[in-house]
N, C-alpha and C positions, 0 to 999 in steps of 0.2 A: 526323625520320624519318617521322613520321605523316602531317603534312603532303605528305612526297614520295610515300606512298602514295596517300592520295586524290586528288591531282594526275594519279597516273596511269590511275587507273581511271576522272574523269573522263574522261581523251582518249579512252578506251577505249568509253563509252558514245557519244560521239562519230565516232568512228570509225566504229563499228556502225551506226550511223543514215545516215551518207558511203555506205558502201559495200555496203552491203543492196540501199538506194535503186539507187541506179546496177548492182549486179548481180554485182559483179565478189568474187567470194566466194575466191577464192585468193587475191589478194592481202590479203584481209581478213584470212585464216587465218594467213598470217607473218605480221602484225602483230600479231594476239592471241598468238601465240606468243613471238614476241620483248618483246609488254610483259609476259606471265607471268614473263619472266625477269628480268625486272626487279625484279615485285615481289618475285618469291622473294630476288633477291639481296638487297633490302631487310630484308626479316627476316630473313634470315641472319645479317646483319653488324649485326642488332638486338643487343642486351644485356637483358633481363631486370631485372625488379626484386627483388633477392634476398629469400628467405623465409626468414625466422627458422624456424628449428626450433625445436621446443616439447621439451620433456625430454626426453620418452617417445623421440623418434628420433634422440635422441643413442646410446642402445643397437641392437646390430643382432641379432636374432635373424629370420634369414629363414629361412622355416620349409623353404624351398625346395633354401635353399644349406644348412644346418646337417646335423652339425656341420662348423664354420670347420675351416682347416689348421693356424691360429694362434689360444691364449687369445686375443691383441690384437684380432683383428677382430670379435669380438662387443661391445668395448670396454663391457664391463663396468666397467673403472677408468678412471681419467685419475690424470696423472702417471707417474712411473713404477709399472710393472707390479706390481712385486716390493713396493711398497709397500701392494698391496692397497686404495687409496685408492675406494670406491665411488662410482662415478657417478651422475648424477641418478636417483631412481626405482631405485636397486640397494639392499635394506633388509637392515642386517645379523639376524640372527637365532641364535639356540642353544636345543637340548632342555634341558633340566634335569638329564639325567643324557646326560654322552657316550658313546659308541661307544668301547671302547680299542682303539687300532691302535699296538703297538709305542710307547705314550707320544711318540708324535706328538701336534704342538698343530696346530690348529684353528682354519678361518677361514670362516664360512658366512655366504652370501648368497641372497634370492632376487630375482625379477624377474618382476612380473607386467605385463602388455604395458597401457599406456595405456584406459582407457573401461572393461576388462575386471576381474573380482571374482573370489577363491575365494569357494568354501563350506563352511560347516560340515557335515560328515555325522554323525560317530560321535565321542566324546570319544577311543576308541580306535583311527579310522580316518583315513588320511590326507585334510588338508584338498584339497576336491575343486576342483583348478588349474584355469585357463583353458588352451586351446589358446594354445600360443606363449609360455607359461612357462618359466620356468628356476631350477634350483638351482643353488648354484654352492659347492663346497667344497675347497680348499684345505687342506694338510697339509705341516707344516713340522715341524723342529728348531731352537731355540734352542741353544747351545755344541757347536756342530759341530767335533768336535778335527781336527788339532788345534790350527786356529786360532781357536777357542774364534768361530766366526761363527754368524747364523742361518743356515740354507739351505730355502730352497722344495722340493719332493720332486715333490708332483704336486697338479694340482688336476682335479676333477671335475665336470662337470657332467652333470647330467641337464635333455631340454627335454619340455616335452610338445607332441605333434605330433596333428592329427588321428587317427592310427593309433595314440596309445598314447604312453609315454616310449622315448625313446632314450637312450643313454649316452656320453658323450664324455669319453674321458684324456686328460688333456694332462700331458705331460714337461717338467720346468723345465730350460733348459740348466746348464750351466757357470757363467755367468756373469750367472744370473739376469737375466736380462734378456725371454726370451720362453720361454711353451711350447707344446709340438708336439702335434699329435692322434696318438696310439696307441692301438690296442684290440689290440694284441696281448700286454700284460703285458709284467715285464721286475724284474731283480732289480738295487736298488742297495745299494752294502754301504756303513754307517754306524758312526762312532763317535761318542758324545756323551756329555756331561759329564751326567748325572741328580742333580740334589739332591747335588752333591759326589763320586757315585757314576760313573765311568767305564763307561760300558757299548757293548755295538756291536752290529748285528744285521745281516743283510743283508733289508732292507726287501723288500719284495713290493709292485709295482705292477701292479692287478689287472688281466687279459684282463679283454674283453667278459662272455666265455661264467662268467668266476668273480665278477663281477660279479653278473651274473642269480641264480646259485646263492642269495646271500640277497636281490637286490633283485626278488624274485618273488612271486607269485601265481596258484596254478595257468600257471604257468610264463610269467605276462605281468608284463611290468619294471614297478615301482614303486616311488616313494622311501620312506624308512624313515621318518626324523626328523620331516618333520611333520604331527604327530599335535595336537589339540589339547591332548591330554591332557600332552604334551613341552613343547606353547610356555605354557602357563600358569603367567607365573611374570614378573616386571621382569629386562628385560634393561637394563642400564647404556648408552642411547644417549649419543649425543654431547650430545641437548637434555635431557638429563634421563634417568633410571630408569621404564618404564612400561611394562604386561604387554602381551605380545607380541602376542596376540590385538588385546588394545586398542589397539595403535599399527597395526596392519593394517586394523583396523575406520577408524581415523581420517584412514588414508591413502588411503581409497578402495579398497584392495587384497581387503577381505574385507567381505563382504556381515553384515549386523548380525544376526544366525541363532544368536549363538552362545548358549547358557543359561549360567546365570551358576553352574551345582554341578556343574563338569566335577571328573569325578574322576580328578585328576593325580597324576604321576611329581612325588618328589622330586629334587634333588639326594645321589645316594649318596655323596656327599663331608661334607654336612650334621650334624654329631654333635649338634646341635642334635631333631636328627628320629628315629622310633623305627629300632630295628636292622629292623624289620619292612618298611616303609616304606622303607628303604633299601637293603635288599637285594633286595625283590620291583623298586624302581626299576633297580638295576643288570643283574639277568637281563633286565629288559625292554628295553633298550636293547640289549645285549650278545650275548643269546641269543633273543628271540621272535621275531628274522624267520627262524628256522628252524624254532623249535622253536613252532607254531602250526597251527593247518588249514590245508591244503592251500599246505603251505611245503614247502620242503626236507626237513625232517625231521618231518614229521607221523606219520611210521609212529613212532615214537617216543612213550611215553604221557606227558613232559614236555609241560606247555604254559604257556609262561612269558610271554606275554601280562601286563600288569599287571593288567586287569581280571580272571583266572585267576586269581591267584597268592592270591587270599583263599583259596585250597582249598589247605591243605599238600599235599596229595595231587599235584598239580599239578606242585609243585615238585620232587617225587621222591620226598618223606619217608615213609619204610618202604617205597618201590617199589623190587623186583629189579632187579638190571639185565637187559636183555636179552642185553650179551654181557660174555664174562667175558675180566677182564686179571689179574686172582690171587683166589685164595679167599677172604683177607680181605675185601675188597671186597663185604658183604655185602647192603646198598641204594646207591642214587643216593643219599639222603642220610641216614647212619642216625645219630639225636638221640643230643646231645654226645659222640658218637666221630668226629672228621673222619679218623682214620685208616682206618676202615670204610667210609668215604662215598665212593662214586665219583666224585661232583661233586666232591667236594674233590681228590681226585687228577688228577682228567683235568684243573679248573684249574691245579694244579702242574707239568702235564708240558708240557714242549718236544716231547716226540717226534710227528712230523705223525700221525700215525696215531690217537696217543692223545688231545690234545690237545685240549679244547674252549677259544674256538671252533676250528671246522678252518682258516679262511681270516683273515685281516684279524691275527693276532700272531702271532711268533715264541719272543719273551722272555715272562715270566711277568709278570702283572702282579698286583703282591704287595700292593697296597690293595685289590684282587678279593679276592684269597685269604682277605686279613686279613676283612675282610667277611663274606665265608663261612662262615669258622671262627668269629667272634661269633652268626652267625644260628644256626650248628649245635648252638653252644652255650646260647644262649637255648631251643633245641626239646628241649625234656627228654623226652619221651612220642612216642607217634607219637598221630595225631588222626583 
């Protein structure tokens, strides 16, 4: 084919030199026209010598087109979807202590774009992402009655875009197989088998607008989970157990910034760890992206931040509440009476109004509670 190219561009200099000479410049003009068409048709019906794609563009986050109409087209996984199987450069990740949402389980990835670093800011503040980033979170049931199966619910992404994070829902069909972009919210109702315990809820998949509610900042979107202070800890990879920060550093992913006495979130599952440590770990995950400056609930004198939570005062302990739900109820958290303790009640209640938190559970979550009521008890005095 190459050969038929220079073949004709010789005639063509030739040509030129024919018909210059002698004068006759229209007919010289069809003929440069008619061999352009040639050569064109010549590359046309060229073939290309295929490029191997390098890892990195095996994922597609364009920042242009996002969010996709489908999970699948960011191709986040290979193989099947529902198997969650992570693509080249998609690194799994967990905080130390989770979020509870209705005792939903949990599947977190992220994705930082090829050449590009986070950075370490604050032990307490989110690692500062490249443009063109991605979270990616996922939220399932295991013994879905009452075919005792697991089922997909919804998965979440957040990307960061020149202007900021955006937020993308996606709905898992039927048949597990794909899901659908939604930001309008939407209620699915569930039954599932808990630790032997049958239980059922009607799940809440969040709008845009109740999303924002706690993934905010002076009212601009940002991710919760990670925090350095959440990832420091062995997460169980495929190649072995090693701390989260560290496998980020080694992957290229995170710029080497980080100091080595970040002061971390336990696991509040941990009985190994003090009741102190474990409960200030659980508010912070559960409760500080509201209850912090310039959050959601900052007119609130709670501030349950973990780097906070060293001040009992903080956490509520001998503080009024501001509004009242019965007389007894005499502080947010008042030592070894949880019957008097507000916290401890608005943990206990279902009712939307009452309830803390107000968004992301339905059902009670009674290892919360229990929790609680160990910390209340351990606080004998106010401080």
């Amino acid at each position: 084919m190459l050969n038929k190219i220079n073949a004709t561009l010789i005639t063509m200099r030739l040509l030129l030199t024919r018909f210059t000479r002698n004068g006759n410049l229209f007919v010289l003009l069809l003929i440069v026209i008619a061999l352009q068409a040639v050569v064109y048709s010549c590359k046309k019906k060229s073939t290309p010598e295929p490029i191997e794609e390098t890892p990195d563009t095996n994922v597609s986050v364009n920042l242009q087109n996002v969010p996709y109409p489908k999970l699948s087209d960011y191709r986040f996984f290979v193989g099947n979807l529902k198997d969650q199987q992570p693509n080249t450069n998609i690194i799994p990740y967990a905080p130390a202590s989770s979020l509870f949402t209705d005792y939903a389980k949990k599947k977190r990835f992220l994705w930082v774009p090829g050449g590009q670093k986070a950075s370490y800011v604050a032990d307490n503040q989110i690692l500062d992402m490249p443009v063109g980033s991605a979270l990616i979170k996922t939220f399932y049931y295991d013994h879905i009655l009452p075919e005792n199966v697991t089922k997909i619910i919804e998965t979440r992404v957040m990307i960061r875009k020149s202007t900021g994070w955006i937020f993308a829902n996606y709905i898992w069909n039927d048949e597990q197989t794909e899901a659908y972009l939604s930001l309008a919210g939407t209620n699915v109702p569930l039954s599932w088998d808990q630790d032997g315990q049958n239980m059922s809820t009607t799940y809440r998949i969040p709008s845009e607008t109740e999303c924002l509610t706690c993934h905010k900042i002076n009212d601009v979107a940002i991710p919760i989970g990670i925090k350095p202070q959440n990832m420091n800890w062995d997460y169980p990879y495929s190649s072995g157990a090693m701390n989260q920060l560290d496998k980020l550093i080694a992957l290229g992913k995170l710029n080497d910034n980080v100091p080595d006495n970040i002061l971390s979130t336990v696991d509040y599952n941990d009985e190994t760890k003090s009741i102190d440590l474990r409960y200030r770990s659980y508010v912070d995950i559960n409760c500080a992206h509201c209850h912090s400056e310039d959050r959601h609930c900052d007119y609130r004198p709670m501030r349950l931040g973990f780097s906070e939570t060293n001040l009992a005062v903080n956490m509520g302990l001998c503080v009024e509440p501001e509004e009242f739900i019965n007389s007894t109820l005499v502080y947010i958290i008042k030592p070894s009476d949880k019957n008097r303790s507000m916290m401890y009640y608005r943990l206990n209640s279902t009712v939307q109004s009452e309830r803390m938190p107000l968004l992301g559970r339905t059902v009670v979550h009674q290892e919360g509670v229990d929790l609680l009521e160990e910390w209340i008890n351990w606080k004998t005095i106010c401080e």
